[in-house]
C-alpha positions in Angstrom: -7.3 52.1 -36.7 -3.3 53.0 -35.3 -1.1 50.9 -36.6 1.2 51.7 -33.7 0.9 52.1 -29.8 2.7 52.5 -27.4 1.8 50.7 -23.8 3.0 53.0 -21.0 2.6 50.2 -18.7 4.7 47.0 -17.1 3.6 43.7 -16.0 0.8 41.6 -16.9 -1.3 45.0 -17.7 1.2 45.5 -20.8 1.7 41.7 -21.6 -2.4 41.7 -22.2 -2.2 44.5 -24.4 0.7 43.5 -26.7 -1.1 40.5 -27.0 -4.4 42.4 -28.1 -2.1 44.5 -30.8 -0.4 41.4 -32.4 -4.2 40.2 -32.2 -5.2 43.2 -34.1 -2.2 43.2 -36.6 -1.0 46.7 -34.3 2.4 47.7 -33.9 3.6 47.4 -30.3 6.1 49.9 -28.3 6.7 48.4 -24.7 8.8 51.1 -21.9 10.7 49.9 -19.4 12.4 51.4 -16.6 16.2 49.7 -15.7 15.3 47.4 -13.7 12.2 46.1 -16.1 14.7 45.4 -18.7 14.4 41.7 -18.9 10.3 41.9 -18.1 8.3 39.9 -20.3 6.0 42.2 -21.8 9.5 44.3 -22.9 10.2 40.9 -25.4 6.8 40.5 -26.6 6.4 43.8 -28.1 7.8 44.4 -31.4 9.8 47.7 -30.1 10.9 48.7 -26.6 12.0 51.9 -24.4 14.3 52.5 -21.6 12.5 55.5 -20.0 14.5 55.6 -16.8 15.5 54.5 -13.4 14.0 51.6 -11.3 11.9 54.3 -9.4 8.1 54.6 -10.9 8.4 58.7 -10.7 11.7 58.3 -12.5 10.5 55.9 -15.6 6.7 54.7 -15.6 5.1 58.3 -14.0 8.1 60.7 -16.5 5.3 62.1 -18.7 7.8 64.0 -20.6 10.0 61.2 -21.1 6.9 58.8 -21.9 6.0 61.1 -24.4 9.4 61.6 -26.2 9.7 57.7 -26.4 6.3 57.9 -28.6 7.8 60.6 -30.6 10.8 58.6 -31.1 9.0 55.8 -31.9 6.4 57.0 -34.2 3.0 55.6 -32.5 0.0 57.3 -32.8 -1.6 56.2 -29.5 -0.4 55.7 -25.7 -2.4 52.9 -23.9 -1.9 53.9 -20.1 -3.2 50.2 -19.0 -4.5 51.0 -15.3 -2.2 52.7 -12.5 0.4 55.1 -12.9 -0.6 57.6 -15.9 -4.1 56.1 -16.8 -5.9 58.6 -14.8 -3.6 61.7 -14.9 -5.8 64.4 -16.5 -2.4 66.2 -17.1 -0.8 63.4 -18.6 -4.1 63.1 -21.2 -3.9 67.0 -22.6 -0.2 66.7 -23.0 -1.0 63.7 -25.2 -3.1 65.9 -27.0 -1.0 68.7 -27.5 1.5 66.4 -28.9 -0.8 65.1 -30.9 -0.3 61.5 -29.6 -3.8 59.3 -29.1 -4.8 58.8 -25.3 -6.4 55.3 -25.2 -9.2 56.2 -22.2 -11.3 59.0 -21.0 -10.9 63.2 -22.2 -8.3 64.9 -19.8 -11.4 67.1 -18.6 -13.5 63.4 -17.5 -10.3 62.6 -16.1 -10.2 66.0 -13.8 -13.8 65.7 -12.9 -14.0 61.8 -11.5 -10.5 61.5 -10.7 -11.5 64.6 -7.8 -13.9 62.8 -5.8 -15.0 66.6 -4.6 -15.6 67.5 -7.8 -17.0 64.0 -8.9 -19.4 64.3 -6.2 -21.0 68.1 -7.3 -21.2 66.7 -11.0 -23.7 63.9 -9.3 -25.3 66.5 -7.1 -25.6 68.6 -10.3 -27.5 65.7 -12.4 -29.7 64.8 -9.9 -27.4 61.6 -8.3 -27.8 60.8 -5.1 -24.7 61.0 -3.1 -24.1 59.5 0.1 -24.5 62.9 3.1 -21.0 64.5 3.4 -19.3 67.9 2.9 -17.1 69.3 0.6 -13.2 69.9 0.6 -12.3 71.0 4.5 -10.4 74.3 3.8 -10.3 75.5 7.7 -9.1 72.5 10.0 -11.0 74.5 12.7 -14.4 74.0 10.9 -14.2 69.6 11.0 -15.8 69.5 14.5 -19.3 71.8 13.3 -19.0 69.2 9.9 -18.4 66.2 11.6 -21.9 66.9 14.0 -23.5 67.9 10.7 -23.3 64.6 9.3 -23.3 62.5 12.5 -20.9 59.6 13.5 -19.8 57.2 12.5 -17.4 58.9 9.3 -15.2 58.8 7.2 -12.5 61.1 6.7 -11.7 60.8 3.0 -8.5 61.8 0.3 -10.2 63.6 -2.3 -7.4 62.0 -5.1 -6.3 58.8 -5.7 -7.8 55.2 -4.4 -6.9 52.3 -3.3 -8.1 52.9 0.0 -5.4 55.4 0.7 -6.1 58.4 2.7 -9.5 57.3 3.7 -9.8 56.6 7.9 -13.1 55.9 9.8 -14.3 57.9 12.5 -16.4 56.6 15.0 -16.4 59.5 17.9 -15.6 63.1 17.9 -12.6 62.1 20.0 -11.2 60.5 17.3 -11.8 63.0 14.6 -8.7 65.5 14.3 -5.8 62.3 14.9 -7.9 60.9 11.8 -8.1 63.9 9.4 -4.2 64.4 10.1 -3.3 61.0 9.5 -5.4 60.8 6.2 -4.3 63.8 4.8 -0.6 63.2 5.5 -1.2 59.9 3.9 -2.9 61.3 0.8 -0.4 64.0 0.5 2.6 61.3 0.6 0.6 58.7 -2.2 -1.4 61.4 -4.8 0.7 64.8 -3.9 -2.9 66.6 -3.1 -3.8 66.3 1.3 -7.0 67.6 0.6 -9.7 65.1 2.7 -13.3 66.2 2.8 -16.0 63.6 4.7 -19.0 61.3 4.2 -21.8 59.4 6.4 -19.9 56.4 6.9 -22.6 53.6 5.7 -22.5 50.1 7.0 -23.5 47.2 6.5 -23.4 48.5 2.0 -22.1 46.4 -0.9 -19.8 48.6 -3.5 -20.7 47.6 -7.1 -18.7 48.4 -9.8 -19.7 48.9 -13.6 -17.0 48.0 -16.0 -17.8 50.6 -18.9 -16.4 50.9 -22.2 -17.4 54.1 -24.6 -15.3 55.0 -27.4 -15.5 59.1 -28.9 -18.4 58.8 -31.1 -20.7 58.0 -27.6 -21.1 54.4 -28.4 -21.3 52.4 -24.9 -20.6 49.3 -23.6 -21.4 47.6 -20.2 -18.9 44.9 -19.5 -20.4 43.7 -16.3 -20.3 44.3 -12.7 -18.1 43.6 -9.8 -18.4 44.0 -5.6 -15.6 45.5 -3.9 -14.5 46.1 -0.7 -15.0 49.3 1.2 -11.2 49.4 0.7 -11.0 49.5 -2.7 -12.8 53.0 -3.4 
């Protein structure tokens, strides 16, 4: 059991866990960027941490300054919440080499689902099914001979991130090269990686998602299901 961790997190996602620390008799270390500094879930926990400015890549995404405010601090464990650092492969082995707990999945889980290429050939590899597509488009000039290998309509899809960024549906060759620029672009902008690949686009589908739990000794939980939009892959 930690006695002391360290939420890099804001909002409701950090109030939640301070509360399941005090719950748990566990030492709480809230960080805040400048203009957090009167946030609620900075009072609740029993220490707190300007990390930086009001801008997410300046504070809340600052691994190194994250990880120094741990240091500082003395906790064991970072809880990353959901967002920002909670599925940054990088951001998990740097815990590790500092010898700092990461609350969620190894750093090489992370590198293999967070990729939906590379999350994709795992499922090929295990005998998954996965919905017909292609892999990473390397050569712009190849998306035409794809596209007509996997028939319209598409989508055109961001192979980092989620939230529906850097995904666009194609329903005719016509629209095809606009789509992959515009996707790509968009991915680039939100994750920092443009690489698109595509899929059959499959309508009318219902997305389910398992909510999972599995701590390091392989012990799993299922927490139940929920649908979600197309959007929300």
């Amino acid at each position: 059991m930690f006695s002391k961790i360290l939420i890099a997190n804001r909002g409701e996602i950090a109030v939640r866990i301070i509360r399941a620390c005090k719950d748990m008799g566990i030492l709480s270390v809230a960080v805040y960027s400048e203009a957090d500094r009167d946030s609620l879930h900075v009072s609740l926990a029993d220490e707190s941490v300007c990390i930086g400015a009001a801008a997410a890549k300046d504070s809340y995404l600052n691994m190194k300054t994250v990880i120094s405010a741990a240091v500082a601090t003395g906790a064991q464990a970072i809880h990353p919440g959901y967002g920002l650092l909670s599925e940054n492969a990088e951001f998990a082995e740097l815990c590790k080499k500092c010898n700092i707990a990461f609350i969620g999945p190894s750093s090489d889980l992370i590198q293999k689902m967070g990729d939906k290429d590379a999350a994709r050939k795992v499922m090929r590899t295990a005998g998954v099914p996965v919905v017909p597509g292609c892999d990473i488009i390397k050569d712009e000039s190849l998306i035409e001979e794809k596209a007509d290998e996997i028939g319209y309509p598409l989508l055109v899809k961001a192979r980092a991130g989620g939230g529906g960024r850097g995904i666009r549906t194609v329903k005719s060759r016509d629209e095809l090269k606009k789509a992959y620029k515009t996707a790509s672009a968009e991915a680039l902008s939100a994750f920092g990686d443009g690489a698109v690949y595509m899929e059959k686009y499959l309508s009318p589908v219902k997305h389910i998602e398992m909510q999972i739990l599995c701590d390091k000794y392989g012990k799993v939980i299922c927490l139940g299901e929920r649908e979600c939009s197309r959007s929300e892959e």
